[in-house]
Backbone bond lengths (Angstrom), bond angles and torsions (degrees), N, CA, C in turn:
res aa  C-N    CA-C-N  psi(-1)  N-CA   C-N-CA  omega(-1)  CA-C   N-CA-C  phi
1 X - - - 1.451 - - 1.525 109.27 -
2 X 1.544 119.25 151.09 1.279 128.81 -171.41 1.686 100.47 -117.34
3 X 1.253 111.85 176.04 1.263 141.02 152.10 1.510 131.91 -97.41
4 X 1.245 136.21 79.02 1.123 140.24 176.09 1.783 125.82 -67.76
5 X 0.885 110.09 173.85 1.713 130.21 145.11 1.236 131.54 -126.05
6 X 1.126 168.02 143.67 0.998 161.93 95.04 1.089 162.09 -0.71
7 X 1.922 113.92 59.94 1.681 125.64 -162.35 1.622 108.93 -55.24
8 X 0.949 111.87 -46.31 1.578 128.71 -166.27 1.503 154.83 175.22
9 X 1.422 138.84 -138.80 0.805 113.25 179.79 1.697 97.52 -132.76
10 X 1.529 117.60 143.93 1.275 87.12 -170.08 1.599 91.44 -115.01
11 X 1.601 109.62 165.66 1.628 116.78 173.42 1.269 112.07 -111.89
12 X 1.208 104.80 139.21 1.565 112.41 -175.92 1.763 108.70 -136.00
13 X 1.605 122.71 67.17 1.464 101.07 174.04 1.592 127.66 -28.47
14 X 1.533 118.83 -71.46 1.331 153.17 -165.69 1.541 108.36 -86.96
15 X 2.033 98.70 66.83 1.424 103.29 166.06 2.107 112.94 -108.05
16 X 1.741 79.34 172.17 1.475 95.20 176.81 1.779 104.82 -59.25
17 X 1.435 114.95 154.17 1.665 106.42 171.45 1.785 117.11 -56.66
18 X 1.536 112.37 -37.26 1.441 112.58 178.05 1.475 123.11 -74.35
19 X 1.706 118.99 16.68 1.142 145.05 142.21 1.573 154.98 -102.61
20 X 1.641 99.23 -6.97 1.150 137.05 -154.25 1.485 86.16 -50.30
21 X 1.320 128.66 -88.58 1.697 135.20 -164.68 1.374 117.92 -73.42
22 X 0.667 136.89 22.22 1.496 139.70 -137.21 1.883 99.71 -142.05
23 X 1.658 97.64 104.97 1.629 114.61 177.98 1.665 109.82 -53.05
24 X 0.925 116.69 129.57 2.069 110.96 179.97 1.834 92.06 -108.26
25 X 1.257 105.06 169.45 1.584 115.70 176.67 1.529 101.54 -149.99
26 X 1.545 123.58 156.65 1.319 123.72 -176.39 1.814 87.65 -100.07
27 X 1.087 122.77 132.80 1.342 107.98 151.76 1.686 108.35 -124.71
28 X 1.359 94.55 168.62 1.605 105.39 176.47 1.493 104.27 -118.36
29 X 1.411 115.31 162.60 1.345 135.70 -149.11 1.075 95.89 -127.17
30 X 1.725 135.97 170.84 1.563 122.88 -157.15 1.451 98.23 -111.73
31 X 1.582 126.24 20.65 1.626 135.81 175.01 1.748 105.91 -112.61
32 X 1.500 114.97 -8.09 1.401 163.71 -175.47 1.269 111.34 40.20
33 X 1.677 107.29 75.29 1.496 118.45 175.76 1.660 87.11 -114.02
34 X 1.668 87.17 150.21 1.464 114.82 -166.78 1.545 108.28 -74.98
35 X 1.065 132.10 161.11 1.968 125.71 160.01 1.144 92.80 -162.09
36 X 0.847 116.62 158.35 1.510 150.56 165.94 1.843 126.78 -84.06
37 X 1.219 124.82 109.76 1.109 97.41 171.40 1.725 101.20 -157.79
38 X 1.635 110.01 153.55 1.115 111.48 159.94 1.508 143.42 -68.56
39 X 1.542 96.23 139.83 1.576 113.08 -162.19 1.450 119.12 -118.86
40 X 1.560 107.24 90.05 1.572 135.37 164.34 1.734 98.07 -48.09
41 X 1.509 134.54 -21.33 1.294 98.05 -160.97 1.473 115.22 -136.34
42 X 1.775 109.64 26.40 1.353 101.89 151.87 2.042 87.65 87.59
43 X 1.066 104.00 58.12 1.908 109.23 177.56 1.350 97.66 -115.47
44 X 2.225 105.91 140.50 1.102 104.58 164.06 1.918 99.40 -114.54
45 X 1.883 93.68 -172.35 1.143 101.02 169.44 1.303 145.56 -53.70
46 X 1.713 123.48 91.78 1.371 109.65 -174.35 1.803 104.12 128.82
47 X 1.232 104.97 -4.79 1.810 114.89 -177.04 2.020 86.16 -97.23
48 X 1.479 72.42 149.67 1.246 111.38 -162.53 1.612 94.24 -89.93
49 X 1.610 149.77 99.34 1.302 141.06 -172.36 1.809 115.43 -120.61
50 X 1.073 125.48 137.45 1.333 114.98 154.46 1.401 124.44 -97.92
51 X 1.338 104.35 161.35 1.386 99.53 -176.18 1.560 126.39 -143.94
52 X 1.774 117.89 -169.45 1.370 81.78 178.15 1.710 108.77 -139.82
53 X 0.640 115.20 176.64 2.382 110.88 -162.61 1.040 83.42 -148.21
54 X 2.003 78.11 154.98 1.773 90.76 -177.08 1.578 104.92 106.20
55 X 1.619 97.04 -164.81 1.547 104.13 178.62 1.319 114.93 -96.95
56 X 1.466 101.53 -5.54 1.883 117.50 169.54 1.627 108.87 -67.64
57 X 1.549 117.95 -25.47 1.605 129.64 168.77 1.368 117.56 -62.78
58 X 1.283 113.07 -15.47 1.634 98.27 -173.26 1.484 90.90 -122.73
59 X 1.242 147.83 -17.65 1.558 124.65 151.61 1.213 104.44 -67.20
60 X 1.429 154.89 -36.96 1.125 153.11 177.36 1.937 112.39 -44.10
61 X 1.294 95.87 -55.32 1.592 114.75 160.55 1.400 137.61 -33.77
62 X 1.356 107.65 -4.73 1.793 117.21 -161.21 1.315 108.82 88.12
63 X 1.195 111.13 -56.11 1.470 101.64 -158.15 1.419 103.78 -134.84
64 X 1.906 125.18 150.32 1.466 91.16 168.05 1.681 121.62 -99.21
65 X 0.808 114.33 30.14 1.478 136.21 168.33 1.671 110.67 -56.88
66 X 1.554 106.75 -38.51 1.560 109.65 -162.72 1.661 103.58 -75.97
67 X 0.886 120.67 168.24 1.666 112.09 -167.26 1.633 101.75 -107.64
68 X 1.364 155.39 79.89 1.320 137.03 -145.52 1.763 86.52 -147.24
69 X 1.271 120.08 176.28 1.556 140.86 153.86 1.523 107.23 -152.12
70 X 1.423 115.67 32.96 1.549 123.83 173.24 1.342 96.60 -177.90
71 X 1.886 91.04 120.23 1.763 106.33 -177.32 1.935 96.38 -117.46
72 X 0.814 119.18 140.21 1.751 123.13 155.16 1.805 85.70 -73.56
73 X 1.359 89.82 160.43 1.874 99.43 -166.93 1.616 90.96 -159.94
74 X 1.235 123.89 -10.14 1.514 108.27 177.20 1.690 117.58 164.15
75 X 1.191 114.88 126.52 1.889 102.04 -165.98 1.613 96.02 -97.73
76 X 1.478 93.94 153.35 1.701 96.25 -156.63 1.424 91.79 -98.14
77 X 1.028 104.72 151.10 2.034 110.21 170.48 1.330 117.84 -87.43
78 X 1.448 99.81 -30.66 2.197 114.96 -163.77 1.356 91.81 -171.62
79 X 1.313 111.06 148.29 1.502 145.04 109.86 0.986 136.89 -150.89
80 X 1.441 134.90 148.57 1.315 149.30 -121.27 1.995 94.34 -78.57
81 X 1.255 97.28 139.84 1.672 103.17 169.51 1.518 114.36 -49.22
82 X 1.448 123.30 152.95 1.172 125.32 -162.29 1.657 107.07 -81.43
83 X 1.771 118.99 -31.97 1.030 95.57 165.44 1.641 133.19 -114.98
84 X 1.431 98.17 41.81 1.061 101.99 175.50 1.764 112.53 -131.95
85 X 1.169 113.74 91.90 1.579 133.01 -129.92 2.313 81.49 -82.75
86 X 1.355 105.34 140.84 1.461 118.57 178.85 1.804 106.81 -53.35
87 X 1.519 107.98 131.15 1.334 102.21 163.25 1.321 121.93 -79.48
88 X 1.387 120.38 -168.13 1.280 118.48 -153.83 1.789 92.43 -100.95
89 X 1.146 159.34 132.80 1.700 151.39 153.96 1.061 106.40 -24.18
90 X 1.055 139.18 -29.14 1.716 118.90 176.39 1.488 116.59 -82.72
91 X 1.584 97.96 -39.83 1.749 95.68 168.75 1.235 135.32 -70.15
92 X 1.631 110.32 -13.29 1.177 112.12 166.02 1.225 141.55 -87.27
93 X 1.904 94.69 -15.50 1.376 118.34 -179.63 1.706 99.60 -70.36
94 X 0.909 126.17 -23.47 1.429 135.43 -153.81 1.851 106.47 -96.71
95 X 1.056 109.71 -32.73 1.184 103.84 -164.97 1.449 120.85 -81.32
């Protein structure tokens, strides 16, 4: 699984059938190369999503029928800054 962002939405009249219904999104990567991938879960511009590649992308997808190797799988709300590593629940409860 990756870490994405979220450029947009992309349009595609003139798809393959194992794409036909199926919402796509541009996301960017944190080295900020673009990909493409389909989005089971309703993402806008600027959410923070992980996701999943591979053959784990098209069960991720609903169905494995859809033709993908990059699924959005869930938009993140939080996680902790990179250098400031999560305390433990008791220490925080405490302080």
């Amino acid at each position: 699984m990756e870490i994405f962002q979220v450029e947009g939405t992309l349009v595609c009249t003139q798809r393959i059938e194992g794409l036909r219904h199926s919402s796509l999104r541009v996301l960017r990567n944190a080295s900020g190369k673009l990909q493409v991938a389909v989005d089971p879960v309703g993402v806008n511009p600027g959410n923070w999503v992980f996701t999943a590649s591979g053959s784990a992308a098209r069960y991720a997808a609903e169905s494995f029928e859809v033709l993908t190797d990059l699924t959005v799988c869930g938009i993140i709300d939080y996680w902790p800054p990179q250098d400031d590593p999560p305390q433990p629940a008791a220490a925080s409860a405490s302080a």
